[in-house]
C-alpha positions as CSV (number, residue, x, y, z in Angstrom):
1,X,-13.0,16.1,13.1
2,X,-16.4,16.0,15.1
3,X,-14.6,17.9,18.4
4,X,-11.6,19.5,19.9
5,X,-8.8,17.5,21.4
6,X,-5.8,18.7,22.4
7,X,-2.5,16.3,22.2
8,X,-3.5,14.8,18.8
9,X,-0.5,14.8,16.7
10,X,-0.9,16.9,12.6
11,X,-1.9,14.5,10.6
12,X,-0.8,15.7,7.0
13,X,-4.0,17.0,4.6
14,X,-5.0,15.1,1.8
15,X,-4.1,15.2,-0.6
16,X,-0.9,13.9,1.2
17,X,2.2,12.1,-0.1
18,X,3.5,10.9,3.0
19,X,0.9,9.0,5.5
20,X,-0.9,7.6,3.2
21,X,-3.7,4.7,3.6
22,X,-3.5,2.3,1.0
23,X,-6.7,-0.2,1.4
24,X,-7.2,-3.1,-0.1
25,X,-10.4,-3.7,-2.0
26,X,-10.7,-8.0,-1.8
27,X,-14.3,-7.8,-3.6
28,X,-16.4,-4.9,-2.3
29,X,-20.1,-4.5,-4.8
30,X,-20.9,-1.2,-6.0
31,X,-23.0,-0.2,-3.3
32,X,-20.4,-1.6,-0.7
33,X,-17.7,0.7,-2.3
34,X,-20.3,3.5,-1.8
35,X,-20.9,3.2,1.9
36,X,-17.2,2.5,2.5
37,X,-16.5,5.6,0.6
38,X,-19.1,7.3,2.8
39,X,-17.7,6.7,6.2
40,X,-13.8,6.8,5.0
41,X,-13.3,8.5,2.2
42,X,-11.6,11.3,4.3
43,X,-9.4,8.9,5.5
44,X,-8.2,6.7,2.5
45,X,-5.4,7.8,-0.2
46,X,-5.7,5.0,-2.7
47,X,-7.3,1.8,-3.1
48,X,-5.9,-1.7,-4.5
49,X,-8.2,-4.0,-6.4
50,X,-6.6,-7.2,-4.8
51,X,-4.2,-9.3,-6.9
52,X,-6.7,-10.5,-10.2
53,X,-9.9,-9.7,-8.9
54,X,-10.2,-7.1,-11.2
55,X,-10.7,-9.4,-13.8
56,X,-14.1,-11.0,-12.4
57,X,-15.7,-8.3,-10.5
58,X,-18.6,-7.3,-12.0
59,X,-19.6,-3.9,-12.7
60,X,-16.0,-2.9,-12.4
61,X,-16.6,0.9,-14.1
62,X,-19.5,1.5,-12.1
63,X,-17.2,0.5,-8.8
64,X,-14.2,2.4,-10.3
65,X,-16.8,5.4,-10.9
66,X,-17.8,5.4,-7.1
67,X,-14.1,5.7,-6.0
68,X,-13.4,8.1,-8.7
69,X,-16.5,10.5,-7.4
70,X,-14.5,10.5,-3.9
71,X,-11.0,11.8,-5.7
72,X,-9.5,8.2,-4.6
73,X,-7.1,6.8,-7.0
74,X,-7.8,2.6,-8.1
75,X,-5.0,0.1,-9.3
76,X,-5.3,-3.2,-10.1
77,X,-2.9,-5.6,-7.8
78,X,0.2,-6.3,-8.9
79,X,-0.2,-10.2,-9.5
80,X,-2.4,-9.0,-12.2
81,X,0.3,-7.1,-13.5
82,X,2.2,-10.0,-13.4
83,X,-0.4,-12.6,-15.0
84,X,-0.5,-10.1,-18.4
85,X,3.0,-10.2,-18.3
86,X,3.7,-14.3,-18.3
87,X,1.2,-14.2,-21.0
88,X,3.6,-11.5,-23.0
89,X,0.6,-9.0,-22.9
90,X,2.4,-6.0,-21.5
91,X,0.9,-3.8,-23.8
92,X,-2.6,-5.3,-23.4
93,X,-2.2,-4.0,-19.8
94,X,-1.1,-0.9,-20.8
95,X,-4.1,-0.6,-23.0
96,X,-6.6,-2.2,-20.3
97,X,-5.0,0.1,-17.8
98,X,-6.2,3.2,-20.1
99,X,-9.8,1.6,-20.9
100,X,-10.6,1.7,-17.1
101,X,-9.2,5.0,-16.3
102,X,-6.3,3.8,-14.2
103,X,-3.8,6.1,-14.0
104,X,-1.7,3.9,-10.8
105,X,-0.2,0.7,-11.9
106,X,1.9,-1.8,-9.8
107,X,4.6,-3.7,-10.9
108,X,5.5,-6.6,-8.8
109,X,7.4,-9.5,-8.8
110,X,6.0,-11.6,-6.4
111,X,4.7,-14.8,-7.8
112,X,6.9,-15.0,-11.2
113,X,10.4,-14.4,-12.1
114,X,11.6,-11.2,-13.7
115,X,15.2,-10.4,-14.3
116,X,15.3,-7.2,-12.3
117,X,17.0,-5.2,-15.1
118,X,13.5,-5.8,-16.9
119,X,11.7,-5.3,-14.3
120,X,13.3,-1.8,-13.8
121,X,12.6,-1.1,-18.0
122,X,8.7,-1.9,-17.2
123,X,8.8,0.7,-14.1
124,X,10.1,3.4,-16.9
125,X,8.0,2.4,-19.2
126,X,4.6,2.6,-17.4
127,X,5.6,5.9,-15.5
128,X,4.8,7.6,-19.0
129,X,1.1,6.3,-18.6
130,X,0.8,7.2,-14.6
131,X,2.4,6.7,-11.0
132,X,4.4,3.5,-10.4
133,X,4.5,1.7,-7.7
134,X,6.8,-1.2,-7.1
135,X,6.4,-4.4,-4.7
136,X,9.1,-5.6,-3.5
137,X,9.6,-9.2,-2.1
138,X,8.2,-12.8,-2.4
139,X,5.4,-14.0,-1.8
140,X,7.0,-17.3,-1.4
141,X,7.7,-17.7,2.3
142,X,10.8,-20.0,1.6
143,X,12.2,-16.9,-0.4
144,X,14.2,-14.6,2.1
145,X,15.8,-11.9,0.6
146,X,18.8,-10.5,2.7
147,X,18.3,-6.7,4.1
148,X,21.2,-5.4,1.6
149,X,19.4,-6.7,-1.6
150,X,15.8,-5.0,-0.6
151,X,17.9,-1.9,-0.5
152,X,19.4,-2.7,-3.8
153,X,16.0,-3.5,-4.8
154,X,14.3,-0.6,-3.6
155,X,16.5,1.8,-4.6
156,X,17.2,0.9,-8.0
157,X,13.2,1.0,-8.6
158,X,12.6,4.1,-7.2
159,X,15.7,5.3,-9.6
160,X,13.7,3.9,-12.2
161,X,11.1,6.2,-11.7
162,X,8.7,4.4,-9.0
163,X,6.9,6.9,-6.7
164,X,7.0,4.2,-4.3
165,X,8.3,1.2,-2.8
166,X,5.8,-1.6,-1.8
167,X,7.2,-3.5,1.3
168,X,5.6,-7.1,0.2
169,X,3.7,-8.8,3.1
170,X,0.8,-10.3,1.1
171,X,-3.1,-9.7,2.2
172,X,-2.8,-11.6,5.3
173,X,0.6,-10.2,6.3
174,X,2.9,-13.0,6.5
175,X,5.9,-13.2,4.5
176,X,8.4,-10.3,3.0
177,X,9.1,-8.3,6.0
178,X,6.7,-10.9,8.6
179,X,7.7,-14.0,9.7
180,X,5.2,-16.8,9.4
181,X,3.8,-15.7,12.2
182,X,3.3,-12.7,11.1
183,X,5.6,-11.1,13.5
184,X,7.7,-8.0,12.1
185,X,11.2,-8.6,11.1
186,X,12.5,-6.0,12.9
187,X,16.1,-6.0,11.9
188,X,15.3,-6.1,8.3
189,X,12.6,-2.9,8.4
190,X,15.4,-1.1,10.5
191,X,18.2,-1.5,7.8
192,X,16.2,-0.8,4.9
193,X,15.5,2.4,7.2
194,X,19.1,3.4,7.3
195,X,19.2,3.5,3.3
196,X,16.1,4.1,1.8
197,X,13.7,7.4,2.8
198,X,10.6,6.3,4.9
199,X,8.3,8.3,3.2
200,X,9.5,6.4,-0.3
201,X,8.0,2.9,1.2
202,X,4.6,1.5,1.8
203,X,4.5,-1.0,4.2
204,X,1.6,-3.7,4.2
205,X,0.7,-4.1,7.3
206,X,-2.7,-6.1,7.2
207,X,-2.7,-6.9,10.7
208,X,-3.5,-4.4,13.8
209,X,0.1,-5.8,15.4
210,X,1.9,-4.5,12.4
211,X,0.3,-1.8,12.1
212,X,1.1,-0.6,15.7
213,X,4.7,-1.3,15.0
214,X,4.9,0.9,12.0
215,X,3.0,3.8,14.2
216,X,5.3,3.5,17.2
217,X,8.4,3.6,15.0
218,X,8.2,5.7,12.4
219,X,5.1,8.1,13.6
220,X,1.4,8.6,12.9
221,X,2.3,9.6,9.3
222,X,3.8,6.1,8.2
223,X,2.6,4.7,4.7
224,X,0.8,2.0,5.4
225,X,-1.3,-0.8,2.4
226,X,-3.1,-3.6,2.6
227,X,-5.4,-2.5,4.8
228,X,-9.1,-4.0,4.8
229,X,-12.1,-1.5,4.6
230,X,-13.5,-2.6,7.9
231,X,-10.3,-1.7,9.7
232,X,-9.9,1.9,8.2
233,X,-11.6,4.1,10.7
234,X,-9.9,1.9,13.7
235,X,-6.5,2.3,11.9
236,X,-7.4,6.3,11.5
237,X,-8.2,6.1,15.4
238,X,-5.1,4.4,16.0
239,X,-3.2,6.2,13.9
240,X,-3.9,9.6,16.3
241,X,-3.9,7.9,19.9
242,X,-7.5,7.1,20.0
243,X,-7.0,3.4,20.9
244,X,-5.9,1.6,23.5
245,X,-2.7,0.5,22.0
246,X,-1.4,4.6,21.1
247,X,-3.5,5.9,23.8
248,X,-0.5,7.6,25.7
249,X,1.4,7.3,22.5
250,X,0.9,11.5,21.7
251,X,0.6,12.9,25.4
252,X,2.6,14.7,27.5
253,X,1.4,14.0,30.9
254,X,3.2,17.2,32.4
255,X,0.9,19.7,30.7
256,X,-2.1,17.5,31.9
C-alpha cells in the first residue's frame, strides 16, 4: 500500500483462495486490458470473458497474453459453455479451451436445461483439464429456486469436483439471489450460509449495494464476481474501510 494505516483489517496475499475478486471483462481492447491490468492487477484474482464474447472479440490471444503477463487466470463465461453444449460440441470446447490456454472453465446452467446428474459428469470431466467452477441459478427471473435445492445444488457440484460455487446474479445483478430490484434475498444467502462453506461460493455482486452487503456480512475477505473493471479499485477501497459505506466498518473507536 502507498502508506501506513492502522485499523485496516488483513486482507489475505495473492495468491489467495478465499477473497477473491472475480471481474468481469464485457469487451475490454488489448490496450484497455493493459491499463486495467496496470492500475489493478494487485487487486484482481481472475477475470471472466462475459457470457459469448469470447467468440467475437478480436485479438483474443493478444488480450489473453496481457492478462496472462499479470499471473491473472481467464475463462470464458459460462453461457458460452452452454452454447457449445446445445450444439453437442463439448469436446470442441474442451479443445478450444486448450487452444487459448485456459486452464478455468465454467459450467453453468443458466440459460438451457441440463439434467443436473449431467451436469455434475461435465464438472468431473473438465476438472481433468483445469479448475471448475460452477454457476448456480437461472437467469430467468420467473425461475425461483427454493433455498434447500441451491444447497442440494451447490453441494453436490462442489462434490463433483468444482473449486467453486458461482451464486448466479447475471452482469447486472438482478435475479438468482437479487430480486428484480436488485435487492439481496437475504433469507436465501443466509440458509445456503448454514450448509455450504463461505469461502466455497462466489457471489456476483455487480452492484456497489450488493457488494456492501456481502462485506458487512461475511467480512472483507468475501468472494465476490461480476465485478466491472471500473469498479475494482473502489471495491478494493471498500473492501478495507476506505469508503463511506465501511468507513467505521474496521475501527475501534476506544483505542482512537
Amino acid at each position: 500500500m502507498n502508506f501506513n494505516l492502522s485499523q485496516i483489517p488483513d486482507r489475505h496475499i495473492k495468491p489467495r483462495t478465499h477473497g477473491i475478486t472475480m471481474v468481469m471483462d464485457k469487451g475490454l481492447s488489448v490496450q484497455e486490458a493493459k491499463n486495467f491490468m496496470s492500475v489493478a492487477h494487485s487487486h484482481v484474482d481472475v477475470v471472466k470473458l462475459g457470457f459469448g464474447t469470447a467468440y467475437v472479440t478480436p485479438n483474443l490471444k493478444e488480450k489473453l497474453e496481457v492478462y496472462r503477463s499479470f499471473d491473472i487466470p481467464v475463462y470464458f463465461g459460462g453461457t458460452l459453455f452452454e452454447a457449445f453444449l446445445i450444439r453437442n460440441q463439448f469436446e470442441d470446447y474442451i479443445n478450444v479451451c486448450k487452444e487459448f490456454g485456459i486452464s478455468y472453465m465454467e459450467v453453468s446452467d443458466g440459460s438451457i436445461t441440463i439434467p443436473h446428474a449431467e451436469k455434475c459428469g461435465y464438472i468431473e470431466k473438465l476438472t481433468k483439464h483445469g479448475v471448475v467452477l460452477s454457476e448456480v441459478g437461472s437467469k430467468d427471473a420467473a425461475h425461483i429456486i427454493p433455498p434447500y435445492k441451491w444447497i442440494e445444488l451447490m453441494r453436490a457440484e462442489l462434490n463433483a469436483g468444482a473449486t467453486y460455487v458461482i451464486a448466479e446474479a447475471r452482469e447486472a445483478g438482478n435475479v438468482g439471489i437479487y430480486r428484480g430490484s436488485g435487492e439481496v434475498r437475504e433469507g436465501l444467502v443466509q440458509e445456503i450460509l448454514t450448509q455450504i462453506p463461505e469461502e466455497k461460493i462466489i457471489w456476483e455482486a455487480p452492484q456497489k449495494a450488493q457488494q456492501l452487503y456481502f462485506l458487512e456480512l461475511i467480512g472483507c475477505n468475501v468472494n465476490l464476481g461480476n465485478i466491472a473493471p471500473s469498479e475494482m479499485i473502489a471495491l478494493e477501497a471498500m473492501r478495507i474501510g476506505l469508503r463511506g459505506d465501511t468507513f467505521e466498518l474496521y475501527l475501534n473507536k476506544e483505542t482512537l
